[in-house]
LUMMI-816813 format. One record per residue (C-alpha): residue number from 1; residue in one letter; x, y, z. Coordinates in steps of 0.25 Angstrom, whole numbers. Each point is the difference from the previous one (the first is absolute). Layout:
BEGIN
NUM:A:X:Y:Z
...
END
This chain:
BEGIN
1:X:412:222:389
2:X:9:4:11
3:X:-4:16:3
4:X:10:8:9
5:X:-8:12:5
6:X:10:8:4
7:X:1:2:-18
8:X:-16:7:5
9:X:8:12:7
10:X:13:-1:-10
11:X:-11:1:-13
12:X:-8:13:9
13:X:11:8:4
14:X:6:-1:-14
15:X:-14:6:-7
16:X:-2:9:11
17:X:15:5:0
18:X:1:-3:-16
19:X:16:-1:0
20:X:8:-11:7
21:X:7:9:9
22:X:-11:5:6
23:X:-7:-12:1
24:X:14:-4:6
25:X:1:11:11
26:X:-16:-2:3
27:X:3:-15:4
28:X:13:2:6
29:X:8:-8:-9
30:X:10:-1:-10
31:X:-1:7:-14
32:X:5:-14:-4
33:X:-10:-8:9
34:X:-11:8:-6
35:X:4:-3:-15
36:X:0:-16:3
37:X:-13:3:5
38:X:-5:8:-12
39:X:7:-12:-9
40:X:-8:-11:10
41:X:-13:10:-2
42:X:1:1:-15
43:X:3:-16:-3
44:X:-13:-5:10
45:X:-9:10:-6
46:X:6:0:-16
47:X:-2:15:1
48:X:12:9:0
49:X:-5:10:10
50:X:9:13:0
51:X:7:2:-14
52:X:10:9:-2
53:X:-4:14:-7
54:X:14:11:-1
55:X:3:0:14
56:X:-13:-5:6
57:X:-8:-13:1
58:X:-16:0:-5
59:X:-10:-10:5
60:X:-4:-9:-10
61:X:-15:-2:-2
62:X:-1:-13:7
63:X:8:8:12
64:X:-11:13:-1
65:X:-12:-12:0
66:X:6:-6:13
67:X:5:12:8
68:X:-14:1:7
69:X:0:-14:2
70:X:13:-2:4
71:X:-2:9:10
72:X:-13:-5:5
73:X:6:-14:1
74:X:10:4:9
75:X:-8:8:9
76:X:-9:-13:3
77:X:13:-9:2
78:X:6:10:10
79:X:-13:1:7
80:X:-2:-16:0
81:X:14:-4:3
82:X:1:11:12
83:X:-17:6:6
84:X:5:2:12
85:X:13:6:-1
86:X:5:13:8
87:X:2:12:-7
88:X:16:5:1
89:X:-3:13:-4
90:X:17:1:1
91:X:3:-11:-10
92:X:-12:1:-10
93:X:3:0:-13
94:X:-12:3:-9
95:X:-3:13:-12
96:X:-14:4:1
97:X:-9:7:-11
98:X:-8:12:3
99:X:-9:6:-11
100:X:-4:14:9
101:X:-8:12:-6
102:X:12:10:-4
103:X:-3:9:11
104:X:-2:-10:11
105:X:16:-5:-4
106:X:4:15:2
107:X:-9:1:13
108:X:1:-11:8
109:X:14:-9:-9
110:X:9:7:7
111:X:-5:-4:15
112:X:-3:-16:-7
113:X:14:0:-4
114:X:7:6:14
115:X:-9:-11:9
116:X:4:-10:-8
117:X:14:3:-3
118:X:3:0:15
119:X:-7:-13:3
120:X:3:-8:-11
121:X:13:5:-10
122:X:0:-10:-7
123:X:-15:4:-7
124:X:-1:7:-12
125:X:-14:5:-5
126:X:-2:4:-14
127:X:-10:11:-3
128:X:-8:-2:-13
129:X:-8:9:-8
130:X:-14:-1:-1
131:X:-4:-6:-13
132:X:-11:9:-10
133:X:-7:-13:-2
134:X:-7:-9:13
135:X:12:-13:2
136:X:-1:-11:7
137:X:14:0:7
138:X:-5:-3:15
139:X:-6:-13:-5
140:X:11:-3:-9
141:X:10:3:11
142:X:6:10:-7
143:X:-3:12:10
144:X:1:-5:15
145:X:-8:14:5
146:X:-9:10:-7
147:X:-3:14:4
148:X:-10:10:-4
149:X:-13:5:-2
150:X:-7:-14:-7
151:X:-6:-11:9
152:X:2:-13:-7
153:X:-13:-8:-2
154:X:7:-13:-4
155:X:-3:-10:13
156:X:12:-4:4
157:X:7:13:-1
158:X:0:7:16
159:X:-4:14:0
160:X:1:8:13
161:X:0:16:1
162:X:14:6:4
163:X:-5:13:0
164:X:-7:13:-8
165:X:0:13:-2
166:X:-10:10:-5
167:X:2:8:-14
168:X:6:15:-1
169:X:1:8:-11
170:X:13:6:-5
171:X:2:12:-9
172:X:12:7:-1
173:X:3:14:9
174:X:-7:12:-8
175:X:-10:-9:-5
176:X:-13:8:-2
177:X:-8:-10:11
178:X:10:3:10
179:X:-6:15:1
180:X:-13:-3:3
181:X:-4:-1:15
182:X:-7:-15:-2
183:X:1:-10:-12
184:X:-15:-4:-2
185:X:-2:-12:-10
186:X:-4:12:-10
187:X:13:6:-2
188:X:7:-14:1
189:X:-10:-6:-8
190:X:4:13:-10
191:X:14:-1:-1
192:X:10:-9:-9
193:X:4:-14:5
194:X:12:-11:0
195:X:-3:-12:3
196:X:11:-13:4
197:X:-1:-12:-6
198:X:7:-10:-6
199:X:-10:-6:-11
200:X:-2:17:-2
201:X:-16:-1:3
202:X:-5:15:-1
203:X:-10:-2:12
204:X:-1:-7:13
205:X:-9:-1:12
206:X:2:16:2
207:X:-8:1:-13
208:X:-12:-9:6
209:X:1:10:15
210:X:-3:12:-10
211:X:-9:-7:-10
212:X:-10:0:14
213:X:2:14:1
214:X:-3:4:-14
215:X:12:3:-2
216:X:12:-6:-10
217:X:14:6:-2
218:X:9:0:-12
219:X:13:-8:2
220:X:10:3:-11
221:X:10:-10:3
222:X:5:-13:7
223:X:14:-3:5
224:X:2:-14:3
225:X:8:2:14
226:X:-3:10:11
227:X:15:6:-3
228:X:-2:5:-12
229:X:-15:5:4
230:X:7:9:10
231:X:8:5:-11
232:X:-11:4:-8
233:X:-9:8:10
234:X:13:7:6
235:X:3:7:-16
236:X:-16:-2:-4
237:X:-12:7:5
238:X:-6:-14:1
239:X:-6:-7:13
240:X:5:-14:5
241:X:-7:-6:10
242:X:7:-12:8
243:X:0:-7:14
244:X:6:10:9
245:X:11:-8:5
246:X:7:0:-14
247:X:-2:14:1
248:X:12:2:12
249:X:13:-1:-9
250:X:-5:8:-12
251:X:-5:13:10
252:X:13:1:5
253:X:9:-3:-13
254:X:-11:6:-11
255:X:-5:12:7
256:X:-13:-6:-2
257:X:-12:4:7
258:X:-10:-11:7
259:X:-16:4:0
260:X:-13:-7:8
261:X:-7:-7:-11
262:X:-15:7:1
263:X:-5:-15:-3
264:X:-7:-10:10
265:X:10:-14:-3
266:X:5:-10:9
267:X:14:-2:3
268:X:8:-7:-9
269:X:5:-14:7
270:X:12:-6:-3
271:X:0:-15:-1
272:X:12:-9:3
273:X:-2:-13:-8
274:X:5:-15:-2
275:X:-3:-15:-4
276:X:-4:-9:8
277:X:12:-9:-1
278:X:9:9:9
279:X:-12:0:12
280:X:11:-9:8
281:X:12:5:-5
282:X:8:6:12
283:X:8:9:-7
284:X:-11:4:-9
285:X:-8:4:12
286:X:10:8:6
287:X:2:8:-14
288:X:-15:2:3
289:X:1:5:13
290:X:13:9:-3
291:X:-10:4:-14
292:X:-10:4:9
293:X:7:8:9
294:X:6:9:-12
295:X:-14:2:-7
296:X:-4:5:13
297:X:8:13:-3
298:X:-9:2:-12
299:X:-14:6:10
300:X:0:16:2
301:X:11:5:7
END
């Protein structure tokens, strides 16, 4: 069986684009090129691939089954066939996934995307939502470069700490804490809470810091982002405690007010995390390097 590899690139930008002009325009080819190599794709495999639905194509369940190791595939050729290549920031080609904490994309995206859009213009990075269940994107090669408050424990996923910040509490202006001179654990333990998060668990590592205290406090909802959190304590008299650096936008646009949490916690880090296979990737690592510079922003100002 003669294989021509250069189907591997043709097969991952036609699942990761899902059309064939896009897959086309990725490649730098014709519309008409990438077709013959979709017909080429689709008579070695005996799998359609894309079908046509309206005016879209779906992946077929043998294309959904491959994608990550399609994906994977051709990351080890490229790093076989070229170890030692320079990276050409000018020329390089390549889409990269980021699956970022919501308020870490609104915090430290912006400066990721204007570092790498002067060096490199021809990378795109897609920003993912975090999931509500634990995934397995990194080591499926679905997800390039994670961002949050979990440290994976899975052996070859690298973990580093990018950065942290320490918790505040948020209320809205007129809130009755805001009138007293000093927010004991008491009176924060006393007052209604809401909590972020995305599975809509009612406690967190707060409610263990109180428990030690003696203390518990009534949390009477969950939002599942931090955005619409805010929205609650700036029309509620609710409580919503978060790491401060989030806090920033919503101060200013919200009218909120941000309180010392009367609680002994660490700092909440930020860990910045990959699989292994991309240790020698060159343009990985500069993602990295550009990533780390970005989460940087997210300590006290």
């Amino acid at each position: 069986m003669q294989l021509d590899l250069n189907l591997l690139t043709a097969l991952d930008a036609l699942l990761e684009e899902g059309s064939v002009a896009g897959a086309a325009a990725r490649l730098h080819v014709t519309a008409p090129a990438m077709s013959r190599s979709l017909g080429r794709i689709r008579r070695t495999t005996g799998d359609q691939i894309l079908v046509r639905t309206g005016r879209t194509m779906t992946p077929t369940p043998y294309a959904i089954a491959v994608r990550a190791q399609v994906h994977e595939l051709l990351h080890q050729v490229q790093g076989v066939l070229a170890p030692s290549r320079e990276l050409d920031l000018a020329t390089l080609e390549r889409t990269f996934t980021l699956r970022w904490h919501e308020s870490l994309v609104a915090l430290s995206g912006p400066a990721l995307l204007t570092s790498v859009r002067a060096q490199a213009p021809g990378v795109r990075l897609r920003f993912i939502g975090e999931s509500s269940v634990d995934t397995h994107e990194l080591r499926r090669g679905e997800v390039d470069l994670e961002a949050n408050a979990n440290r994976p424990t899975a052996p070859d996923i690298r973990t580093e700490t990018a950065g942290e910040t320490r918790l505040v509490a948020v209320v809205r202006r007129g809130h009755p804490l805001t009138r007293a001179r000093t927010l004991t654990a008491q009176r924060y333990a006393a007052a209604e809470h809401v909590t972020v998060s995305r599975r809509g668990n009612l406690s967190n590592a707060l409610d263990e810091a109180l428990a030690r205290l003696d203390l518990s406090r009534r949390v009477v909802a969950t939002a599942p982002t931090e955005a619409a959190a805010f929205a609650f304590a700036r029309d509620c008299d609710l409580v919503l405690s978060v790491p401060e650096a989030t806090t920033r936008s919503a101060v200013t646009d919200l009218g909120l007010v941000v309180l010392p949490l009367p609680l002994e916690l660490p700092a909440a880090p930020v860990y910045l995390s990959w699989h292994q296979r991309y240790d020698t990737d060159n343009a990985h690592a500069w993602l990295r390097e550009l990533a780390r510079n970005a989460l940087a922003s997210v300590g006290p100002p």
